[in-house]
C-alpha positions as CSV (number, residue, x, y, z in Angstrom):
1,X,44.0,22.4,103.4
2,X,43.0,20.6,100.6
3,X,40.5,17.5,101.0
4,X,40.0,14.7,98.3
5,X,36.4,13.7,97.8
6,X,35.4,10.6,99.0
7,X,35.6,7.3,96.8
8,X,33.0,6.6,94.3
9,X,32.0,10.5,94.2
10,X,31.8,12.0,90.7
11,X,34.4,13.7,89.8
12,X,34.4,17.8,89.2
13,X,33.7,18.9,85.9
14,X,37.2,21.1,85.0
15,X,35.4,24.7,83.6
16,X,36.0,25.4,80.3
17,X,35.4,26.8,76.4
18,X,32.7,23.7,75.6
19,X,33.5,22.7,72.2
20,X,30.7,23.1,69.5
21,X,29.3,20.1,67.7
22,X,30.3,19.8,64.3
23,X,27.9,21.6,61.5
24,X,27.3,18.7,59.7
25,X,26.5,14.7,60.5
26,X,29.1,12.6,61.2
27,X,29.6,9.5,59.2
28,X,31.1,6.4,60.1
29,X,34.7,6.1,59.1
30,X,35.2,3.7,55.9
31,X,31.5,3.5,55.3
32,X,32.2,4.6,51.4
33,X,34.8,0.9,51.6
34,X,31.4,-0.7,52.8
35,X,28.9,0.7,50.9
36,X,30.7,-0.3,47.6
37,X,31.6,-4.0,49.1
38,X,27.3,-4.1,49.5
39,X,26.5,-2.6,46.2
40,X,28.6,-4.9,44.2
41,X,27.4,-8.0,46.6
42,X,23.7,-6.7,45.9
43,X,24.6,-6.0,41.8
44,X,25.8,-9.5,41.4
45,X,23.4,-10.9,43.2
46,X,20.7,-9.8,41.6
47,X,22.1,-10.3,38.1
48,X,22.7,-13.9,39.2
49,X,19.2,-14.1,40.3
50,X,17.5,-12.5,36.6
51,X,19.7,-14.6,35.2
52,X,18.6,-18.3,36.6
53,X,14.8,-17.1,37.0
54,X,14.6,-15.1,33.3
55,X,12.3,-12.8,35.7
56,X,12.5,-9.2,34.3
57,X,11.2,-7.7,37.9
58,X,15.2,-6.8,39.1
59,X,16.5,-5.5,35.9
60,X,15.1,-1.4,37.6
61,X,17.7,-2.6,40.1
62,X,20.5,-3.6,38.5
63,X,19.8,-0.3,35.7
64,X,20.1,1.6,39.2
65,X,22.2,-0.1,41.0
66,X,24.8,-0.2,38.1
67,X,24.6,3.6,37.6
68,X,24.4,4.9,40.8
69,X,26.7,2.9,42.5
70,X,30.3,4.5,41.9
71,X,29.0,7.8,41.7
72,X,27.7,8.0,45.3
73,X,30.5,6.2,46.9
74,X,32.6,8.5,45.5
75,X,30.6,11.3,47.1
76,X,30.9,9.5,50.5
77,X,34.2,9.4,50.5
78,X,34.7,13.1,49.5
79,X,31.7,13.5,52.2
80,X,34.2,11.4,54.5
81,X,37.2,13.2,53.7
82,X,36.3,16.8,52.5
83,X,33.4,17.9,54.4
84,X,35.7,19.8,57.0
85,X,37.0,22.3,54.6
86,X,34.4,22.0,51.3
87,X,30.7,21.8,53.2
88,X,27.7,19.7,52.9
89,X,26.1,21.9,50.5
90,X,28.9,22.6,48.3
91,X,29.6,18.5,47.8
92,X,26.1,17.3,47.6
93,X,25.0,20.7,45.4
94,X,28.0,20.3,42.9
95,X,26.1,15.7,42.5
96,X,23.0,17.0,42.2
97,X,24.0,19.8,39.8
98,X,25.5,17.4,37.7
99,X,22.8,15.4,37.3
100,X,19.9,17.5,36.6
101,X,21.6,21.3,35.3
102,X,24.5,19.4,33.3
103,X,22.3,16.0,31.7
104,X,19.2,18.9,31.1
105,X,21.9,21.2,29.4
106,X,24.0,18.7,27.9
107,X,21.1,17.0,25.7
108,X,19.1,18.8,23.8
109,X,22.7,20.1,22.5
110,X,24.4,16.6,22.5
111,X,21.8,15.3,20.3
112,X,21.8,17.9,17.5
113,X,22.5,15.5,14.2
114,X,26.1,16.0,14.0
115,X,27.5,13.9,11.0
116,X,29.8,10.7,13.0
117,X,33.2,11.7,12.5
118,X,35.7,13.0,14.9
119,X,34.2,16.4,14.8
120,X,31.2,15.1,16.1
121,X,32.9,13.7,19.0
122,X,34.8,16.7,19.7
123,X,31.6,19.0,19.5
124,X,29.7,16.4,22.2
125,X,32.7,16.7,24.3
126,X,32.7,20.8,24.5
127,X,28.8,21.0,24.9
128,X,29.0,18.4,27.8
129,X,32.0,19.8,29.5
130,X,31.0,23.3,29.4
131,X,27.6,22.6,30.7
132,X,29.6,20.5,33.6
133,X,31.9,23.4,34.6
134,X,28.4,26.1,34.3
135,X,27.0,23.4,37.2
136,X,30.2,24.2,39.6
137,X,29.8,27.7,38.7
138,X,26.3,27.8,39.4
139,X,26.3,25.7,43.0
140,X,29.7,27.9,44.2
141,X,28.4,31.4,43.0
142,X,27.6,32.2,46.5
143,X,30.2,30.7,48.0
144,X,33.1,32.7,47.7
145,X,35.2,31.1,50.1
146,X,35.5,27.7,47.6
147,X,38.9,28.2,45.6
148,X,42.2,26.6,45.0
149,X,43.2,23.3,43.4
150,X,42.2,20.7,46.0
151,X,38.5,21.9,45.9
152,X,38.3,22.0,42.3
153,X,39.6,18.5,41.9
154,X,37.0,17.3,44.2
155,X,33.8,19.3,43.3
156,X,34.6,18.7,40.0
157,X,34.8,15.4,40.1
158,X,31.4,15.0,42.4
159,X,29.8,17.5,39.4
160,X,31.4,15.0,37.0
161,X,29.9,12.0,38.7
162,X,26.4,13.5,38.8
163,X,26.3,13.8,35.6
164,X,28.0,10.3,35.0
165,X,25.1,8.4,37.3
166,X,21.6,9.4,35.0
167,X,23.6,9.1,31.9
168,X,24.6,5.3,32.6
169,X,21.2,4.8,33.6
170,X,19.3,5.6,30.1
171,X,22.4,4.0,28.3
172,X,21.2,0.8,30.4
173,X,17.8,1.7,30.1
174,X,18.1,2.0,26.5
175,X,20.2,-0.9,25.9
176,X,17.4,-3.2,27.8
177,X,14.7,-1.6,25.2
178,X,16.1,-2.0,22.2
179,X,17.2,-5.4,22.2
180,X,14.2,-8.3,22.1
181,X,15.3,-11.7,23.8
182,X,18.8,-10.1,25.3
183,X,18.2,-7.6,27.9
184,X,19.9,-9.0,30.5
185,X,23.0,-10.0,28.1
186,X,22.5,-6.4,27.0
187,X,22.3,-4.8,30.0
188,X,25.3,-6.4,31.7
189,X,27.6,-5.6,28.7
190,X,26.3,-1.9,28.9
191,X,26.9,-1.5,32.7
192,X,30.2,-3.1,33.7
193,X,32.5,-1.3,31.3
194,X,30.9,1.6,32.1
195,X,30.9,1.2,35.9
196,X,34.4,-0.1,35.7
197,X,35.7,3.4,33.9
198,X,33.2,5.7,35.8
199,X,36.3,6.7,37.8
200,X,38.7,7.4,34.7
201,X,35.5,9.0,32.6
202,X,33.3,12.1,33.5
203,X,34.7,12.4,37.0
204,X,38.0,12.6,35.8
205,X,37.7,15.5,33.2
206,X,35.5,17.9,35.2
207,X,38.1,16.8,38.2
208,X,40.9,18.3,36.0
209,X,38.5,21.5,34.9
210,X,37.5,22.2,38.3
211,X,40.5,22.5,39.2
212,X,42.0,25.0,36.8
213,X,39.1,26.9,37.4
214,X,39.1,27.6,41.4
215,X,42.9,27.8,41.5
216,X,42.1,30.4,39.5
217,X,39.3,32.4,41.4
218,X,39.0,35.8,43.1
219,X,39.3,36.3,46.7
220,X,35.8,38.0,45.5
221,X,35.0,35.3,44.2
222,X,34.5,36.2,40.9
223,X,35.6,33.4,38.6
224,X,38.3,34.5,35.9
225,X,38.3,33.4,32.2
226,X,42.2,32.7,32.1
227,X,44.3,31.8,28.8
228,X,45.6,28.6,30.8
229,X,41.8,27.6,31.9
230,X,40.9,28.0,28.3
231,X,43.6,25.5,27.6
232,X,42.8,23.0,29.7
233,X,39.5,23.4,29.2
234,X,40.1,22.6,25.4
235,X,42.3,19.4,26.6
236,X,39.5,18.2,28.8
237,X,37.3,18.0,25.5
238,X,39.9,15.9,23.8
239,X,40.3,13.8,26.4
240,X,36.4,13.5,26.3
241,X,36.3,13.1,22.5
242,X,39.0,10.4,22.3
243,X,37.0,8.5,25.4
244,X,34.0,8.6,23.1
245,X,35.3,7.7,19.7
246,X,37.3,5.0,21.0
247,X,35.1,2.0,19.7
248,X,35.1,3.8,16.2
249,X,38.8,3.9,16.1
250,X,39.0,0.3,17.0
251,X,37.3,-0.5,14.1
252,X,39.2,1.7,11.5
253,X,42.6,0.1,12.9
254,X,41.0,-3.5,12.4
255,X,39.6,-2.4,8.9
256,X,43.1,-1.0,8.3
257,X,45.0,-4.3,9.1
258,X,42.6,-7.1,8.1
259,X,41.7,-4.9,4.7
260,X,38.1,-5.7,5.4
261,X,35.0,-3.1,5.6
262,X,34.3,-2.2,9.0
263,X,30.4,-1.3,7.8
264,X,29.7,-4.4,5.7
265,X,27.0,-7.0,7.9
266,X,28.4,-9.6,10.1
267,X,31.7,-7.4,10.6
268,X,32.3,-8.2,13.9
269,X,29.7,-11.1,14.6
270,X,31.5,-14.6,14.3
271,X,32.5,-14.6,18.0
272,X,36.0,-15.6,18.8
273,X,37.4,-14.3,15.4
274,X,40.9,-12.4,14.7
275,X,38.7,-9.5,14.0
276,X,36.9,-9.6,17.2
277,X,40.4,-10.4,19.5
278,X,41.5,-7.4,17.8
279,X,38.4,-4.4,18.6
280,X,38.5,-5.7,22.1
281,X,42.0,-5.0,22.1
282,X,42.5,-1.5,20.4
283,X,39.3,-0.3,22.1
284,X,40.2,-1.7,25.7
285,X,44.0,-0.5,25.0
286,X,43.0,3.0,23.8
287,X,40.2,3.3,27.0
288,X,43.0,2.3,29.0
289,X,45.5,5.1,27.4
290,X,42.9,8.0,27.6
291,X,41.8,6.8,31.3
292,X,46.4,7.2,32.1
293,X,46.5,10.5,30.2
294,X,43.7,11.8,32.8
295,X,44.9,10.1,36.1
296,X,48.4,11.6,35.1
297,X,47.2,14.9,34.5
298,X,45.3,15.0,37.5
299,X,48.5,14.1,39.8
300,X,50.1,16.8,38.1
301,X,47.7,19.2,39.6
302,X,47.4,17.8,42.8
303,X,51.4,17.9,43.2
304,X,51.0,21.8,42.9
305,X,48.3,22.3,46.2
306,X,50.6,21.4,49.1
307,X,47.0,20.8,51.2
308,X,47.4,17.4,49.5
């Protein structure tokens, strides 16, 4: 005969497997939405604030605030989304990687004195991509269970947005110190294009390398030098070197169509001018074609990882 405990008594405790916590800290759900909402409410404020005091003391902020911001929300959200399968040290190695191995090997490289032509571009874009895809190599070498397309997208991106994050900071910091009497103008025109096309930049290309390169690993582990990775490899770098020569192309189509020399003073100065409607257009335009060519390709790959 069976008796039922009294009211108010705690109840039996069922025996079972207990489950184990999670190897990794949880993090709020959304907090990437949130963190971005803050960032931008902090950035704006403190440009409004430099702006009406002509107080120098924030620009640090907004130089870090500006260049940080995208990158490490993106890394929350693959955090938020990712950590399950991926791991907290492969998606916080591959940011960090990109931001000390792939600026620190990217460089002294990048800055050899390369005449400005296409070339040029082309070369900057192969030394920095292939210094990007030896940081994913480098964090996952030990790691042999990290392959397929759905990792690559997203460690490749969080390598690409390591190594997007320090280089928008000296292009800030750099635009601040070499202009007397417009820093803040300076600044500002430096970091919002830039943090508006962090997503559809360095992110992006290592995003679409990554992936061609752990859907192509070992069970080993051992990473495989494939025809197809070659190619895409090859049409990261144009992707890259068409992203970086777009301002120069803008001004060869204007040259072309007004007949004037795009290298003769005052080119582009009187503000409001055909000449001026017309850069901002083919530059924004071919940003904005280069940025489509990447986000297409990338759906491409995704559509072939049925994790997705």
């Amino acid at each position: 005969m069976s008796h039922s405990p009294p009211p108010g008594a705690p109840k039996a405790r069922i025996p079972g497997p207990q489950q184990p916590p999670p190897p990794y800290p949880r993090i709020a759900a959304g907090l990437w939405r949130r963190c971005l909402g803050a960032g931008l409410v902090l950035w704006v404020s403190a440009a409004w604030v430099t702006y009406e005091t002509r107080n120098s003391t924030l620009l640090p902020t907004l130089i870090l605030l500006g260049g940080f911001l995208v990158p490490v929300v993106f890394v929350l959200w693959a955090y938020e989304r990712h950590v399950r399968d991926l791991g907290v040290s492969a998606i916080l190695g591959c940011f960090l990687a990109g931001g000390t191995l792939g600026v620190l090997g990217a460089s002294p490289l990048g800055s050899y004195p390369l005449h400005p032509s296409l070339g040029r571009f082309l070369g900057v874009g192969l030394i920095e991509e292939a210094a990007k895809l030896g940081a994913l190599v480098f964090v996952l070498r030990r790691q042999p269970g990290i392959r397929g397309m759905r990792a690559g997208l997203v460690l490749g991106a969080a390598v690409g947005f390591g190594f997007a994050a320090p280089e928008s900071v000296g292009h800030a910091f750099g635009a601040v110190t070499s202009t007397s009497g417009a820093g803040l103008r300076a600044l500002l025109q430096t970091e919002i294009p830039r943090g508006l096309l962090a997503p559809f930049g360095h992110g992006l290309w290592t995003a679409i390398a990554g992936g061609a390169l752990l859907s192509r690993r070992r069970l080993t582990g051992r990473f495989r030098i494939t025809a197809p990775l070659v190619g895409t490899c090859l049409g990261v770098c144009l992707l890259h070197a068409l992203g970086d020569a777009t301002r120069g192309l803008a001004l060869w189509g204007v040259a072309r169509l007004t007949g004037a020399d795009p290298f003769a003073p005052g080119y582009l100065v009187r503000p409001g001018g055909v000449r001026e409607h017309l850069f901002t257009l083919f530059s924004v335009g071919g940003l904005a074609l280069v940025a489509l060519a990447g986000v297409g390709w990338v759906r491409s790959l995704a559509r072939r990882d049925a994790s997705w």
